[in-house]
N, C-alpha and C positions, 0 to 999 in steps of 0.2 A: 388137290383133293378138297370138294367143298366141304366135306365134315369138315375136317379139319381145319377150315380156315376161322368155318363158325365157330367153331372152339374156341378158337386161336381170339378171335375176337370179340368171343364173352369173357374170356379173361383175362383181355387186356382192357376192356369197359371200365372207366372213372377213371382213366391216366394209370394205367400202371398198377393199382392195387392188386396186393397178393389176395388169393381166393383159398377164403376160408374154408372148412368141412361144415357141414348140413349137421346141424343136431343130430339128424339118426345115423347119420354116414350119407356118403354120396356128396356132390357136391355143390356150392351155392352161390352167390355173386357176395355177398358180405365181404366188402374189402375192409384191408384190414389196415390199410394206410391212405386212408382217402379223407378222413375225418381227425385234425390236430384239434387237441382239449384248448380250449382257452386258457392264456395263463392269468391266473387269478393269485396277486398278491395278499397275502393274508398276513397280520401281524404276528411277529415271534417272541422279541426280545429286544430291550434299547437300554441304554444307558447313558452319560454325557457325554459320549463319544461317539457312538455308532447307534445307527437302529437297523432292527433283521426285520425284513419279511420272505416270508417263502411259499412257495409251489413245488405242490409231486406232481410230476407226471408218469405215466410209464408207457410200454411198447407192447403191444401184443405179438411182437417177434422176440421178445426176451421174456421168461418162464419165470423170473428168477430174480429180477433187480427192476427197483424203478428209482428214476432221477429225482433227487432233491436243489431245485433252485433256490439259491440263497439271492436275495438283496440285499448286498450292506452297500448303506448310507455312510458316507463320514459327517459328522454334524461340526464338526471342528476349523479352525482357519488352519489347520497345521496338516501334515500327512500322517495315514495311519498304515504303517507295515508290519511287517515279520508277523503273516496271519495262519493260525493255526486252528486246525479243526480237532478235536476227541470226539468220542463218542462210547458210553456202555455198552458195549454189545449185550443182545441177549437171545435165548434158545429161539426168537422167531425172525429178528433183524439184527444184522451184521452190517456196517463200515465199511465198504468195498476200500482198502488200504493196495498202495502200490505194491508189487512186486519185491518178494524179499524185506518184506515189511513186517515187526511184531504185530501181537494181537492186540497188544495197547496202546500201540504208536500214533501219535496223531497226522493226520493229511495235513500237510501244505501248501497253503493258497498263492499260491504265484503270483500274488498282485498287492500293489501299493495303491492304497486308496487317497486322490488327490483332495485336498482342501475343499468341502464342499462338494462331494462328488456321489454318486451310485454306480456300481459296480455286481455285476449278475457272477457268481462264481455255481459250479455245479459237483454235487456231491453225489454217489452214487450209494444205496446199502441194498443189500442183498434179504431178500425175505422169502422164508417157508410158509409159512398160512394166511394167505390172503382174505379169508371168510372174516376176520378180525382185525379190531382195529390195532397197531403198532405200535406205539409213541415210544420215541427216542429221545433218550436224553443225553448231551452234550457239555461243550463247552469250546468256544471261541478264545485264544488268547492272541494279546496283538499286543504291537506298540505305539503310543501313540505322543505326537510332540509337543512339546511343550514352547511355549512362547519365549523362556531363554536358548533355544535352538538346541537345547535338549532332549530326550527321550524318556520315556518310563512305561511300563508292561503295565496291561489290565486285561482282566478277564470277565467274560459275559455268559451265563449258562444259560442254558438253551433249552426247551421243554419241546420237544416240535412230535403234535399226535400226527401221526402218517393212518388215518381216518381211511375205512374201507373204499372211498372212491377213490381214494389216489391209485388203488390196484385195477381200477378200472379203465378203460379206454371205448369211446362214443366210437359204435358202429354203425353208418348207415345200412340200412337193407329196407326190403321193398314192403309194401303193408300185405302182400303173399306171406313171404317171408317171414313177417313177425307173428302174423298168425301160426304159419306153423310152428313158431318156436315154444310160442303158448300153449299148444296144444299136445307138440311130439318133443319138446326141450327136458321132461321131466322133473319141471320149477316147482317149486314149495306151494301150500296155498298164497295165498293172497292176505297183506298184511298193509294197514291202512292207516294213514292219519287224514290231521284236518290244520291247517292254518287260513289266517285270514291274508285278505290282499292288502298289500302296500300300496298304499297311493301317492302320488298319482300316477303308479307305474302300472297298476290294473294286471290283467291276466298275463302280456305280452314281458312284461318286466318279470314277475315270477316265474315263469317259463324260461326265458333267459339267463335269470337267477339259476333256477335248479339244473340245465345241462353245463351252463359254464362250472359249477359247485362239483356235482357228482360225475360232471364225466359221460354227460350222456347227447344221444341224438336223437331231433328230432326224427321218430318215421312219418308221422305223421297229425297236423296242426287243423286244425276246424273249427271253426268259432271260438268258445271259451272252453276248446278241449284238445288234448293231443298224446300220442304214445311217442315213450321213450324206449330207445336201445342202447345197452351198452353190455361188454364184455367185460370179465376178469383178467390178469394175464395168464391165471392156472385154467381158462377155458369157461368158466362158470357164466353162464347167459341171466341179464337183468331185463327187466320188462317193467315197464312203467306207466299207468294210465294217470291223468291228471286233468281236470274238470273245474268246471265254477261249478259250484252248487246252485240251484235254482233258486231265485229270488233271497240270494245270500253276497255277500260279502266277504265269505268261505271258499277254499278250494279244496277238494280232496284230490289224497295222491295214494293211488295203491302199486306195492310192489310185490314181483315175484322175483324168485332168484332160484337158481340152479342148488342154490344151499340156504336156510331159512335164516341161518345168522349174519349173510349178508344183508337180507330185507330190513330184519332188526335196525341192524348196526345203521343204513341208509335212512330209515326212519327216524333214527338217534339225530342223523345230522341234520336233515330236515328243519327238524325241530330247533334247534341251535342256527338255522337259518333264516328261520321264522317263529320269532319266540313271539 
């Protein structure tokens, strides 16, 4: 049946990505596993033992949870084990804990950090409202050796804001496509700032800067301007324009979003990445 094959073949288009629903219904090419966020290490927490950086990611096949990647460093000549995670839970992110596990029990890390080493360990917590930003508060306890071939426990608290891009995921789709979403998506107005460019990294470096940061794709890149897409994992559509201002040294960036407190909260970070 040649329907059916075209079908078959526009939704297997970009290797395999699942095909997402159309803003109004119906359906669209917007894959939704074609596009992996860059992982972007960002500082957490150190002490003379260890230093934490981490990256959220999350899946637009899971509603519900996004990944927390942790970096520990050991900065020591000695090894650091027995590592354990807590975590506060509260009314909007939860601690994805094993199986048969209390509510205040801490995860643990299954690995012993070699003398001088990094070590990627992944954390998982569960969240309800995505429009806002998260922050979790924790705590790391380990062992760490000592130079008589002894041992002794430290602890390291942890502050980690889980920032509304991390609930995002970079969708490609087509500059068809992004127009309609502007149009029939039902986005907020339009909510704006201004930073200046970094040099010498000029337009191409800030562009790369803000999809690798917020999780977005490019649709579409033209001189010293381009739109961005990205998704929620709860569904919520972001749209992104971004410009050199004319005979400036300025870029503006305006955002819509499916919910206004996303824009905000996007603009919040923005700003905190170009202060």
């Amino acid at each position: 049946d040649k329907k059916k094959d075209k079908k078959r073949d526009r939704k297997d288009k970009g290797g395999g990505g699942a095909v997402a629903d159309a803003p109004g219904g119906g359906e669209t090419n917007l894959l939704l596993s074609d596009t992996v966020p860059q992982v972007v290490a960002r500082p957490l927490a150190s002490d003379d033992a260890i230093t934490v950086t981490y990256d959220v990611q999350a899946q637009l096949t899971d509603s519900a949870n996004v990944t927390a990647m942790l970096f520990l460093q050991n900065k020591l000549e000695h090894p650091v084990s027995k590592l354990e995670f807590s975590a506060v839970d509260s009314i909007n992110t939860r601690l994805v804990r094993p199986v048969g596990a209390g509510a205040n029990d801490p995860v643990t890390i299954p690995v012993t950090l070699a003398p001088n080493s990094q070590q990627p360990v992944y954390l998982r917590f569960a969240v309800k409202q995505v429009t806002v930003p998260a922050p979790v508060r924790g705590t790391l306890t380990y062992q760490k050796g000592l130079p008589d071939g002894s041992t002794t426990s430290a602890m390291l608290n942890l502050k980690m804001p889980l920032a509304v891009s991390a609930f995002l995921c970079p969708l490609r789709c087509s500059k068809e496509e992004f127009v309609g979403v502007l149009k029939n998506g039902g986005l907020c107005d339009s909510q704006n700032s201004k930073f200046a460019l970094e040099q010498p990294h000029g337009f191409p470096g800030a562009l790369s800067k803000l999809t690798a940061h917020l999780h977005l794709a490019v649709v579409e890149s033209i001189d010293h301007g381009a739109s961005l897409y990205g998704r929620s994992i709860q569904g919520h559509h972001v749209a992104a324009l971004v410009k050199v201002i004319e005979s400036s040294s300025q870029v503006s960036i305006d955002f819509k979003a499916s919910d206004p407190a996303i824009a905000s909260s996007l603009l919040t970070e923005v700003r905190a990445l170009f202060p």
